[in-house]
C-alpha positions in Angstrom: 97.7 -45.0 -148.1 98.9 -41.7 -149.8 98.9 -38.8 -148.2 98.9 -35.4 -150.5 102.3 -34.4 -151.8 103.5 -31.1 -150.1 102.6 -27.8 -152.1 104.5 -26.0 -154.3 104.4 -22.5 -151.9 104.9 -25.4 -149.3 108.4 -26.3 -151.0 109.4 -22.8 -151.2 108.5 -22.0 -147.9 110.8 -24.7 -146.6 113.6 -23.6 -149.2 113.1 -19.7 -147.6 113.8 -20.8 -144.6 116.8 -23.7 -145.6 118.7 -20.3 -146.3 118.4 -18.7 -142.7 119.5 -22.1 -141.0 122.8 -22.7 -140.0 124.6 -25.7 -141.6 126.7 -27.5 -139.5 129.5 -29.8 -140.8 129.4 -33.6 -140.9 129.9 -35.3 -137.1 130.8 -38.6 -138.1 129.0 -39.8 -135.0 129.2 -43.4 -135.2 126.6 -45.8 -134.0 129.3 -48.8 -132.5 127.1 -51.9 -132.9 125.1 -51.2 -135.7 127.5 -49.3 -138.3 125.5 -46.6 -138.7 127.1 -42.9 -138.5 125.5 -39.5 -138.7 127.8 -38.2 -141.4 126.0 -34.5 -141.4 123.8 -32.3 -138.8 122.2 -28.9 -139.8 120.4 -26.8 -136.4 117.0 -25.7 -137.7 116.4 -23.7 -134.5 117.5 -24.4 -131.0 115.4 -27.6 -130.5 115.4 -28.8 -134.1 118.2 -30.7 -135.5 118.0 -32.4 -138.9 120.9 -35.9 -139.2 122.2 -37.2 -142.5 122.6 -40.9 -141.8 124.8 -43.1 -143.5 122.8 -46.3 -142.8 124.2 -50.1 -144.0 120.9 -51.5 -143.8 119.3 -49.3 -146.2 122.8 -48.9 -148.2 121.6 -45.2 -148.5 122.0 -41.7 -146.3 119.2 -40.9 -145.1 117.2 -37.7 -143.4 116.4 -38.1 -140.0 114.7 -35.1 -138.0 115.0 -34.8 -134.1 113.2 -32.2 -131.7 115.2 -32.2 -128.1 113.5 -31.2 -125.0 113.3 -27.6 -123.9 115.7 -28.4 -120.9 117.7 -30.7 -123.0 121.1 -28.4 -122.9 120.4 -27.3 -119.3 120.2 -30.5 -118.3 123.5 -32.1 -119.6 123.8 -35.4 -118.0 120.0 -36.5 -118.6 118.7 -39.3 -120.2 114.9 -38.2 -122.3 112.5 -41.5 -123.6 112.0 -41.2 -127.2 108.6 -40.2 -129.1 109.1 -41.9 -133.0 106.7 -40.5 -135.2 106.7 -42.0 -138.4 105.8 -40.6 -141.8 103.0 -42.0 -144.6 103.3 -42.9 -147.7 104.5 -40.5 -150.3 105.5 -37.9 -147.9 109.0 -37.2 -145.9 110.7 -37.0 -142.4 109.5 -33.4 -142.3 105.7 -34.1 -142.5 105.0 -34.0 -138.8 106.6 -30.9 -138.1 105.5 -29.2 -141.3 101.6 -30.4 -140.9 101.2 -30.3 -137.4 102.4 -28.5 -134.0 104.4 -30.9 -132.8 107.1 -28.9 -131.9 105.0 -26.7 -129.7 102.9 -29.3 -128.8 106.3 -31.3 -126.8 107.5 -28.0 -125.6 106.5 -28.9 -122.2 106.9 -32.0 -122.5 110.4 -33.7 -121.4 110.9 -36.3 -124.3 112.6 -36.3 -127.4 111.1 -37.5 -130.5 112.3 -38.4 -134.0 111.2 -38.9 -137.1 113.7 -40.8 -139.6 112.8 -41.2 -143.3 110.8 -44.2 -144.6 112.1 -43.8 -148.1 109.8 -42.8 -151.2 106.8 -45.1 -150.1 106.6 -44.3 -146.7 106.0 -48.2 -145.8 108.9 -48.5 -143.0 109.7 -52.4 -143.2 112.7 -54.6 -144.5 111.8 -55.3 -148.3 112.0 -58.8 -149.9 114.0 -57.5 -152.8 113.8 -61.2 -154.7 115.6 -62.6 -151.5 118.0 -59.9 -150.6 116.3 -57.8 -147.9 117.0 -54.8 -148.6 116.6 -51.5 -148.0 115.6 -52.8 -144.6 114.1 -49.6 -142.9 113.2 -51.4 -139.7 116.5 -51.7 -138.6 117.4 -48.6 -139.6 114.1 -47.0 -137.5 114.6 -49.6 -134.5 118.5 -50.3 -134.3 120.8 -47.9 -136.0 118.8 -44.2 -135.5 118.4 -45.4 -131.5 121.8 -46.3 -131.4 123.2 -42.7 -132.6 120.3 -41.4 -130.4 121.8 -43.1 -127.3 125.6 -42.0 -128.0 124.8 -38.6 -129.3 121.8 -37.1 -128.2 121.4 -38.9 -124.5 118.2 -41.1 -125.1 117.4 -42.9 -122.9 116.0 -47.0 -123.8 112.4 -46.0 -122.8 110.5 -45.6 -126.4 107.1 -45.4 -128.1 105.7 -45.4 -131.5 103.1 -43.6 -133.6 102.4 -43.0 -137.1 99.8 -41.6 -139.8 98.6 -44.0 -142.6 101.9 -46.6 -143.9 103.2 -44.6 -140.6 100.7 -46.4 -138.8 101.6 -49.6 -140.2 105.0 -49.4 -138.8 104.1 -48.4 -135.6 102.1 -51.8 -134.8 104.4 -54.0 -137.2 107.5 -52.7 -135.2 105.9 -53.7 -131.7 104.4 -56.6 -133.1 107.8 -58.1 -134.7 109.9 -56.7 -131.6 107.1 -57.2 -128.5 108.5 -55.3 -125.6 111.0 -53.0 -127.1 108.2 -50.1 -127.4 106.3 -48.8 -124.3 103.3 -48.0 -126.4 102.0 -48.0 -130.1 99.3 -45.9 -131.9 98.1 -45.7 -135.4 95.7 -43.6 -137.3 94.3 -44.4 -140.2 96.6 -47.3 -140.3 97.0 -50.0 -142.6 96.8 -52.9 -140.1 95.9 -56.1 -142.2 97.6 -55.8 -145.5 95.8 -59.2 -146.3 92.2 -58.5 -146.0 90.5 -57.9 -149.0 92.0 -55.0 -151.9 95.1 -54.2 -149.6 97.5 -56.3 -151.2 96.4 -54.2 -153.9 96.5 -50.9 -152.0 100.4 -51.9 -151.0 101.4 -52.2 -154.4 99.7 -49.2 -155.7 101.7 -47.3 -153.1 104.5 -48.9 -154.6 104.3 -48.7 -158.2 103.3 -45.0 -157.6 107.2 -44.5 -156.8 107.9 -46.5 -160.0 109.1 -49.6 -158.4 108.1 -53.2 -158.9 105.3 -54.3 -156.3 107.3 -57.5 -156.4 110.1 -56.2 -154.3 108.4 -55.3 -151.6 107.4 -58.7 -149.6 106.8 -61.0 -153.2 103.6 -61.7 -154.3 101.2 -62.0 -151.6 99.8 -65.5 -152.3 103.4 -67.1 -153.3 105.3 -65.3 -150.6 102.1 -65.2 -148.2 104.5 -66.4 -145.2 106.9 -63.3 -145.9 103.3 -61.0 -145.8 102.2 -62.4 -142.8 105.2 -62.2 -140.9 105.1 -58.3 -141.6 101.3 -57.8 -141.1 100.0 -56.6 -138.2 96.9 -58.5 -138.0 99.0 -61.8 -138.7 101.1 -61.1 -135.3 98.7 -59.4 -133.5 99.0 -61.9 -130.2 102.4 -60.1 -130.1 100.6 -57.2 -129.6 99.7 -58.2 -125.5 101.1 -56.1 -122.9 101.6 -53.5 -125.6 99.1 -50.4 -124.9 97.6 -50.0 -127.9 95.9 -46.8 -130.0 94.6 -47.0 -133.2 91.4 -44.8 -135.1 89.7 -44.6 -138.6 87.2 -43.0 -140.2 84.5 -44.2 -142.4 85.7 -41.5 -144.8 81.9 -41.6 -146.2 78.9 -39.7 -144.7 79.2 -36.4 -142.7 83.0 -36.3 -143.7 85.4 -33.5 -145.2 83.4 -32.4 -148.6 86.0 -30.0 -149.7 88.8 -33.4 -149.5 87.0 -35.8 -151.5 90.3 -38.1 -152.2 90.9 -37.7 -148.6 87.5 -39.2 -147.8 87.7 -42.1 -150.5 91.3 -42.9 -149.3 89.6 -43.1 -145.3 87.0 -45.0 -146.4 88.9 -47.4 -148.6 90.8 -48.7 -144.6 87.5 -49.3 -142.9 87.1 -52.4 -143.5 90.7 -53.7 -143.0 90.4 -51.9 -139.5 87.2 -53.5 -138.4 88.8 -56.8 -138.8 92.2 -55.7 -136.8 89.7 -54.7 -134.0 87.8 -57.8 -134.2 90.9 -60.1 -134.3 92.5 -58.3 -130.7 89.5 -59.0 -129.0 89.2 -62.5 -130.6 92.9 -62.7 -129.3 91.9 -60.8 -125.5 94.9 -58.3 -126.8 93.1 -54.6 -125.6 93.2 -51.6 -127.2 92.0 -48.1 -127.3 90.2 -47.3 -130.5 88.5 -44.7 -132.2 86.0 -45.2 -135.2 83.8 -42.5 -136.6 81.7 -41.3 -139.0 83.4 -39.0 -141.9 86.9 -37.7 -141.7 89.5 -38.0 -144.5 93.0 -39.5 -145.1 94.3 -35.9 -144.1 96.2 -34.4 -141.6 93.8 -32.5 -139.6 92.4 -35.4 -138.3 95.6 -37.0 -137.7 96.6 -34.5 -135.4 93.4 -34.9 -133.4 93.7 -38.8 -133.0 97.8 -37.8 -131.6 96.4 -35.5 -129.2 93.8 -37.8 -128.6 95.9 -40.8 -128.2 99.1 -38.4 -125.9 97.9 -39.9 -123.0 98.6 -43.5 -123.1 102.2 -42.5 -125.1 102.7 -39.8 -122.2 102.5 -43.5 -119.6 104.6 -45.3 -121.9 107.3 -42.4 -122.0 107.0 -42.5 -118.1 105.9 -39.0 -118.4 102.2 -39.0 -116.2 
């Protein structure tokens, strides 16, 4: 679902502080198997380090942003498991460090997380393009940007996955369509079954809001309904076994955020879709932590919660408790 466009102070804010960064020239770090080089690296403090990536699978550079342990330079022949946070719709790779504390949050914490760029939708999957398959932003999430993590920035193959919204689509699609390569998944306010009822429409309203043909994304969702379910969550949810699972939603209705009325409609337009999710793992005996409740919005605030909330199963995955 959407998620609110940053500000205008909130774009000059982050253009004020673009001019006390220092730019660092292009690495040409090159990912071996995959193609994929970082072609440009700019330090936004000492943790925070912000990749251009040439990727072939999106044919496109992209943005990716990486926060590195605390002890990650006095520590120079570690390995760190890998937090990927990914973005919703309409928004950037910056959204999780611009809406949340994430970077303070991980502090303390000895695991290094990233947050690549899921294009102007925010929907992180390969699109159907009429047949081509491209930009395919799964590989480019899963493959190439672990790939240049492992050569350049030491991470280690230990990796979970959470996201906000289209972000928490990704996160149950990717361990769905690649069962065992993350340690753990969580979602919030996730778009889980992009076939139940008024979510094929929700996908390509997210679409055409970028100005692009709905079309492209996975086809039309009766012709091409084998291409939807094999990227739907809820289609490939047996995957989902042995995969510690997190996912919340609010009803988005009574008791929740007055002053965010959008937010609340957005929420509430998801509940539905996530019932069913949460009825089809048990129907499948695939657990999962969840998290319903009354109210809340399609808004960060929340989101942040439902992380914290959800930090303890990742922190297992990530080896970390």
């Amino acid at each position: 679902m959407p998620v609110p466009r940053p500000t205008r102070r909130t774009v000059l804010l982050a253009a004020a502080a673009a001019t006390v960064t220092t730019a660092v020239g292009p690495t040409s770090a090159a990912g071996a198997a995959t193609g994929a080089r970082i072609t440009g690296e700019r330090w936004l403090d000492a943790r925070t380090v912000d990749l251009t990536v040439a990727s072939p699978s999106v044919g496109a550079s992209l943005p990716v942003r990486v926060i590195l342990p605390t002890r990650y330079a006095a520590e120079p022949t570690r390995t760190w498991p890998v937090l990927h946070l990914l973005q919703g719709a309409h928004d950037d790779y910056t959204s999780w460090t611009r809406e949340t504390d994430i970077s303070a949050f991980l502090a303390d914490k000895d695991v290094l997380a990233v947050m690549p760029s899921s294009g102007p939708t925010g929907i992180p999957t390969d699109w159907w393009n009429y047949g081509r398959n491209l930009p395919d932003y799964e590989t480019f999430h899963v493959d190439e940007v672990m790939e240049l993590l492992r050569t350049t920035y030491r991470a280690g193959t230990r990796r979970v996955v959470a996201g906000v919204s289209t972000g928490g689509y990704g996160a149950f699609a990717f361990a769905a369509r690649r069962p065992g390569v993350f340690a753990a998944a969580a979602s919030y306010s996730g778009i889980l079954d992009t076939t139940a009822p008024r979510m094929p429409l929700v996908m390509s309203a997210i679409v055409a809001r970028e100005s692009l043909i709905p079309l492209t994304l996975w086809g039309a969702s009766l012709l091409q309904r084998a291409n939807w379910d094999q990227h739907n969550p809820y289609a490939l949810a047996g995957a989902l076994k042995g995969t510690p699972l997190y996912f919340s939603q609010g009803t988005g209705q009574s008791g929740g955020a007055p002053d965010n009325l959008e937010g609340a409609l957005l929420e509430g337009t998801l509940w539905e879709q996530s019932q069913r999710f949460a009825q089809r793992l048990t129907a499948l005996g695939v657990p999962a932590t969840t998290h319903f409740y009354n109210g809340g919005a399609h808004a960060w605030p929340y989101w942040q919660q439902e992380f914290r909330a959800s930090w303890p199963m990742l922190a297992a995955g990530l080896g970390l408790s």
